[in-house]
N, C-alpha and C positions, 0 to 999 in steps of 0.2 A: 543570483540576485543577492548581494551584500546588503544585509539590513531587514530582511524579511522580518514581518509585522509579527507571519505566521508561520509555523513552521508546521509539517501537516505529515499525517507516514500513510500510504495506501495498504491496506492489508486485504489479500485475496484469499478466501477461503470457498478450497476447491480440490477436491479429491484428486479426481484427474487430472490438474493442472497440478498439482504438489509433484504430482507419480511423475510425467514430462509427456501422458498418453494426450494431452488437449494446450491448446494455446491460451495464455492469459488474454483475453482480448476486452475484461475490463479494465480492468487495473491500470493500462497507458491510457485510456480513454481519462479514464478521473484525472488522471494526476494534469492531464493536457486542461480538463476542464475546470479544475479546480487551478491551477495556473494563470490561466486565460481569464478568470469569470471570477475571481478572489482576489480583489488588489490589496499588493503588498504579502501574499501566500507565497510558499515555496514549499515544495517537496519534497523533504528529506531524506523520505527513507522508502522501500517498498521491500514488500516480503508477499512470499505465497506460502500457505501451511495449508494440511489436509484438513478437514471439518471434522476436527477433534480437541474436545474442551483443552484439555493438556498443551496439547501443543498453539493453540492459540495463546491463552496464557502466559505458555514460556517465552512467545516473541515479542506481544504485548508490554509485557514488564521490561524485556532487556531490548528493544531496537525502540518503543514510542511513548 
């Protein structure tokens, strides 16, 4: 989508989905919903980080 209004990053914070022990099964859900259901959105970015202040942070500042 050329021109998005919105540019949007989903960030999953999940122990087990960081590790690769569990499947992300929010994170496509939002990005479809927030697509779908936010005219003029688009998804730019997505990340999964373990549920640790630090490393939210470090992907926060450099990938949204």
């Amino acid at each position: 989508m050329e021109g998005a209004a919105y540019s949007v990053g989903v960030l999953t914070v999940s122990d087990r989905v960081s590790q690769g022990t569990s499947e992300d099964k929010s994170g496509p859900v939002l990005k479809d919903l927030i697509e779908a259901g936010l005219k003029g959105a688009k998804v730019v970015a997505t990340a999964v980080v373990p549920d640790e202040v630090p490393k939210i942070q470090e992907v926060t500042a450099a990938s949204f």
